[in-house]
N, C-alpha and C positions, 0 to 999 in steps of 0.2 A: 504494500500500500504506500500513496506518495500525497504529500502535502501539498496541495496545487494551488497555496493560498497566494496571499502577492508573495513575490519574490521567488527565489528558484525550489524548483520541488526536491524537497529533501524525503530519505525514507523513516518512516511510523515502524519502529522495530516492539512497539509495542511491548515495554518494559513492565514489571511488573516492581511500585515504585513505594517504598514506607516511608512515610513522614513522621518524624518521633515530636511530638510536641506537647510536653508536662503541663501545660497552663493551656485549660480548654476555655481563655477567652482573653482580650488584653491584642499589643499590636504583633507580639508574635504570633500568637493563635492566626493574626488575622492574615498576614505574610504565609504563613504556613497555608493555608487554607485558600488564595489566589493563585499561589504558585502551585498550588496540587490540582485547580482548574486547569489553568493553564496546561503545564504538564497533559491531563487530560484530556486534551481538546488536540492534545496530538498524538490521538491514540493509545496512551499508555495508561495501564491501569493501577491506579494512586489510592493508597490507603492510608485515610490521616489516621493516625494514632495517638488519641488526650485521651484529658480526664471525662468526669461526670457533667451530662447537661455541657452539649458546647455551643456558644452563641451562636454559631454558624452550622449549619446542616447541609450535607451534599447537597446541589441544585445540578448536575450537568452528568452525564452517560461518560462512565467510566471510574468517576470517585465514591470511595467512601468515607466515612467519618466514624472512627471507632473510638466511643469514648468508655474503654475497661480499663483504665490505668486509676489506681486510689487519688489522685492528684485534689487539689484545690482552685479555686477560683484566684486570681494575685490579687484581688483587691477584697478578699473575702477577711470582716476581722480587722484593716488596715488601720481604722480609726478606734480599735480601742484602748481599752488601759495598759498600762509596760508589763503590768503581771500579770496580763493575759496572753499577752502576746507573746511572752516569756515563756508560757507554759505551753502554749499551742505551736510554739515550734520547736519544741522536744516531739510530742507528738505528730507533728508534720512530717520531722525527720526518720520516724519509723515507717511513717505512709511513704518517704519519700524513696526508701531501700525498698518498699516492697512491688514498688511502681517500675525499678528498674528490672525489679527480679520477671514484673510481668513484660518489658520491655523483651526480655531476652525471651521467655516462654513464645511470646508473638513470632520473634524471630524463624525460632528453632522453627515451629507449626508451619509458618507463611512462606519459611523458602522464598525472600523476596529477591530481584535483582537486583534493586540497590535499599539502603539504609540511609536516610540522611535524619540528622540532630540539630538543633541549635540550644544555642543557651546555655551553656555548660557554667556551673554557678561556683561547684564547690568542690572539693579535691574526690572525691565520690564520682563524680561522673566520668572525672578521667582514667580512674580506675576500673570502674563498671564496662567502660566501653574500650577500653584495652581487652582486659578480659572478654569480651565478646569477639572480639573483633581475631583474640588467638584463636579461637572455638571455631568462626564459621569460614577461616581460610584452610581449616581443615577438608571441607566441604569440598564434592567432587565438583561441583560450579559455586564459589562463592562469591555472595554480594558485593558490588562497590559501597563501599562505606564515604559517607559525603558529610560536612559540617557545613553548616550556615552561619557563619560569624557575624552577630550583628553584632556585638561588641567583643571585639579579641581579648579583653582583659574585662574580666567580672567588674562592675560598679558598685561601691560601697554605698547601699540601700538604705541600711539602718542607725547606721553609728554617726552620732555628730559630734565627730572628731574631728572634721574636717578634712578626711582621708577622702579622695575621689577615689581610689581604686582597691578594692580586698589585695591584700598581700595575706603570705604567711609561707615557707617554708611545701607545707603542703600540699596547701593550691597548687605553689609552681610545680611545682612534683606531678601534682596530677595531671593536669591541664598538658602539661609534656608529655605525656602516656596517649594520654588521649587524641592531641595533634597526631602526634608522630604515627599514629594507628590509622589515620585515617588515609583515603588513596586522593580526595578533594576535597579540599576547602574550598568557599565560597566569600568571599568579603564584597562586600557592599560600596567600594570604592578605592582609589588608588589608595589612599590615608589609612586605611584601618588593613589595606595587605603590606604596608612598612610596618605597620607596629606587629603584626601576625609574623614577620619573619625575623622584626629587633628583638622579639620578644620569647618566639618558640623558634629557634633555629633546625630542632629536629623535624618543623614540619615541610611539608614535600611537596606536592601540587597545588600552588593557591590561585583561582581565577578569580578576576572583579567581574562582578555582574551589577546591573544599578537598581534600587531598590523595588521600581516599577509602582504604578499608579494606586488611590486607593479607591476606585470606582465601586465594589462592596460596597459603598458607603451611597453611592448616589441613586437617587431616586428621581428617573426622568433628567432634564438636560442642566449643567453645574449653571444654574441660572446668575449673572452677574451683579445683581441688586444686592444691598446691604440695605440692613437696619440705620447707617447712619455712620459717625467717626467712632468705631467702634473697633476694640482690640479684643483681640481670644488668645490666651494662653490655654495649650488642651495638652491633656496626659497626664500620667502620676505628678506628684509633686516631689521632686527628690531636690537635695541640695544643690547638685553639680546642675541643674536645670536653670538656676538663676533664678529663683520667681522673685527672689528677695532683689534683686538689682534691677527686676522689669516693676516691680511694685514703686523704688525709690525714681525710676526713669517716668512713672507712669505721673506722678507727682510733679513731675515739670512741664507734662501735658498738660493735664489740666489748669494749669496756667496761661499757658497758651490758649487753650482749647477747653473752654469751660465746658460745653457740650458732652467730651470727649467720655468716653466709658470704656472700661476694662471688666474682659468677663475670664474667670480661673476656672477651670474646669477641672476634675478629676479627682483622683482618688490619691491623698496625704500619704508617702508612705512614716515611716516612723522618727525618722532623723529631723523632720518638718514640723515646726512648732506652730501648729494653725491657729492658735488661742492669740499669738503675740501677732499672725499674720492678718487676723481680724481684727485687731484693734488698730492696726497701720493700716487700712483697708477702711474702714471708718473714718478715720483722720482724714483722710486723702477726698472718700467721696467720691463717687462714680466707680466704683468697685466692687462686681457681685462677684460672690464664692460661691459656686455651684460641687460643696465637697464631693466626693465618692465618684465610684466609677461612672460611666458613662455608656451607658447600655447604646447598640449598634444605634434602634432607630432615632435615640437622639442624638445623635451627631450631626447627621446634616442639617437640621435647623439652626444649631450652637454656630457653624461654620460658614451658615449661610448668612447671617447675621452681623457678621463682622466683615469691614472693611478691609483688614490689614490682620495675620497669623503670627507671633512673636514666639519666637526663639531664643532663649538671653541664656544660653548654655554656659556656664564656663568650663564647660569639657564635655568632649559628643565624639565621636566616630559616624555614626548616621541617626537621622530620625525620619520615622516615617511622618511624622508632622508634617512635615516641609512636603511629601508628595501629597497627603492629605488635602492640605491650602493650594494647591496644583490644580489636583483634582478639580476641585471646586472654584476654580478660575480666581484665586484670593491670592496677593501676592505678599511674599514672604519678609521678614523681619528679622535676620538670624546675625549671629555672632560667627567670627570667623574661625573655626576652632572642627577639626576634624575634617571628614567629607561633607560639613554642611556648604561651603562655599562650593562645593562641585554641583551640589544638590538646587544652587542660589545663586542664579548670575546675578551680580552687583547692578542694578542699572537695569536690568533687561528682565529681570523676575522675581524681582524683589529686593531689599536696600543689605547691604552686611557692613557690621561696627563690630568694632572690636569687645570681646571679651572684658566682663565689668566693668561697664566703663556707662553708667547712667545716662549722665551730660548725651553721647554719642546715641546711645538707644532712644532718648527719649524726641532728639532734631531728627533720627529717622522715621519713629514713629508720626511725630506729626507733620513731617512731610508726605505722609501718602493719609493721614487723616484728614490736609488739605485741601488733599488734591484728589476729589474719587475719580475722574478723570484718570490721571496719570496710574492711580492703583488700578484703578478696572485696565489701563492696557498691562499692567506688569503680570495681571494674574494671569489675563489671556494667552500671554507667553508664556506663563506659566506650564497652564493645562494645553500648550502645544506642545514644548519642550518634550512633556510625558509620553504624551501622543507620538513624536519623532524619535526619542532615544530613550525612553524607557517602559514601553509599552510590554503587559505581559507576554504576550506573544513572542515576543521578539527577546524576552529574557528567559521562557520555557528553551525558546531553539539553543541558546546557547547556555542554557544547564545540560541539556539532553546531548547535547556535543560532548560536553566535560563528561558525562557520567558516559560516553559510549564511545571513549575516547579508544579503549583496550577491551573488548569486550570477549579476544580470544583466550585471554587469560581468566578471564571472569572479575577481573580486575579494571581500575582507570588506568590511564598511562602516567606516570608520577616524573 
């Protein structure tokens, strides 16, 4: 069978393709779950594999969505007390071994062609899939084992220490088993395949692919209207996200821009002191907190609503935000820090400033709160941009490349 879509017809070897994905909702769930369409849609038969209840449900002839893994929701819990949270991830941690134990049983049973992971968090995963990975190259045709790096080095989630990145002796340990096992990696842009190869030298095949659209999301055509001069910060709330330096920039807007309103979206994780974030948030004035996760069907109201998407990262590798504000024709506000600049032409799809730097965030913010003219062309190139070089389509062909690179060996080519 051949792909006779636009461009050259390539062959449908009709792979038989497992997605490992612990968190059945959140934006890897959602990455996982486009790419396994995708995937799909070029004849290959894609078995997502999460937890319980996953926001997304197969829609398209050829995938499935298996959610038998013990796993949790990530924003399940996020907001409450320290000694709860304390206690519930002890108990996570036992769900979290037995999830891997069912990862492997899936394996053994499915006999799949390839295997791919993302999100490796903690010295356990690199271990787990080492160990697997000795077991099924035993196998008279064994799997390509594939990673999806959306962040090559784990993000310190919880601790306000002010550490952006988990370190410890055993993570590195791990995480090096685990690269090094693998036959492809996957990184989401030039920036985070330097740090994948500063960082784990033992590892072996790394392609960039670009994060691709989040159309999931839309309902009918990414209509260009906004509510007004209106800012959305959307996703968890973690430290390295900057809400604190877009809160302190959003304070010089409104001076400017009395009209002006900022809306925070998402779900607090624990390092994030929301009590202190609402009371700056008051002061300020034109400041709604819309805490907790963010279920699919409201997102594109949230995003349709605003003028202009803010990015005030002060450390990123990629976010699917920025293709998000794409998608929905809204141009982008990001800091120049990782692959978001690849993600964010300066001038052409949105504004980039530097990392903490208020003053800077808040002169770009109100220049496209100005001017909805100028925003509405920058989103518009925006959701072309995705349309031109990052469409799923066109990032399934060249996974399906990588993974059937070596396929006499049962292997990638490394």
């Amino acid at each position: 069978m051949t792909d006779t879509s636009e461009g050259s017809a390539v062959p449908r070897p009709g792979l038989s393709i497992l997605l490992v994905e612990f968190s059945p909702s959140g934006g890897l769930y959602q990455f996982a779950y486009q790419q396994g369409e995708a995937l799909a849609a070029r004849g290959h038969r894609v078995d997502l594999l999460t937890g319980p209840d996953p926001e997304l449900r197969a829609r398209v002839p050829g995938m499935t969505v298996t959610p038998s893994l013990p796993t949790w929701h990530p924003a399940d819990g996020a907001e409450d007390a320290a000694l709860v949270r304390k206690a519930r991830r002890a108990w996570r941690a036992v769900r979290y071994v037995a999830a891997w134990r069912a990862v492997a049983r899936h394996v053994r049973r499915t006999r799949p062609d390839v295997v791919q992971w993302s999100n490796w968090r903690f010295a356990l995963d690199g271990g787990r899939v080492a160990r697997l990975a000795r077991e099924v190259r035993r196998w008279p045709r064994p799997p390509v084992l594939a990673y999806l790096a959306h962040s090559p080095r784990p993000f310190n989630e919880q601790r306000r220490d002010g550490e952006v990145f988990k370190d410890g002796g055993a993570l590195e340990r791990g995480l090096r088993r685990g690269y090094a096992a693998m036959d492809v990696v996957f990184a989401l842009g030039p920036d985070s395949a330097r740090d994948l190869r500063e960082h784990f030298p033992d590892i072996g095949r790394v392609e960039v692919v670009p994060h691709g659209d989040e159309d999931v999301f839309l309902t009918g055509d990414p209509d260009p209207g906004d509510d007004g001069p209106v800012v959305l910060f959307f996703g968890t709330l973690q430290a390295y996200k900057g809400v604190d330096v877009l809160v302190e920039a959003f304070a010089e807007v409104r001076e400017r821009v009395p009209e002006a309103r900022l809306v925070i979206a998402g779900a607090a994780s624990g390092e994030v002191d929301t009590a202190a974030l609402a009371r700056r948030a008051e002061e300020i004035g034109g400041v709604s907190l819309r805490l907790g996760y963010v279920p699919v069907p409201e997102v594109a109201p949230l995003v349709r609503a605003a003028r202009v998407v803010a990015l005030p990262y002060r450390n990123a590798n990629a976010s699917g935000v920025a293709h998000l504000a794409h998608s929905f024709a809204r141009p982008v506000v990001t800091t120049a820090v990782g692959d978001l600049t690849a993600a964010v032409a300066d001038g052409e799809t949105g504004l980039v400033v530097p990392p903490g730097d208020p003053a800077a965030l808040a002169g770009a913010l109100t220049a496209l709160l100005t001017d909805p003219d100028r925003a509405a062309r920058l989103g518009a190139a925006g959701r072309a941009t995705l349309s031109d070089l990052a469409s799923w389509p066109d990032i399934a062909a060249r996974m399906e490349a990588a993974l059937t690179a070596d396929r006499t060996t049962g292997t990638a080519a490394r």
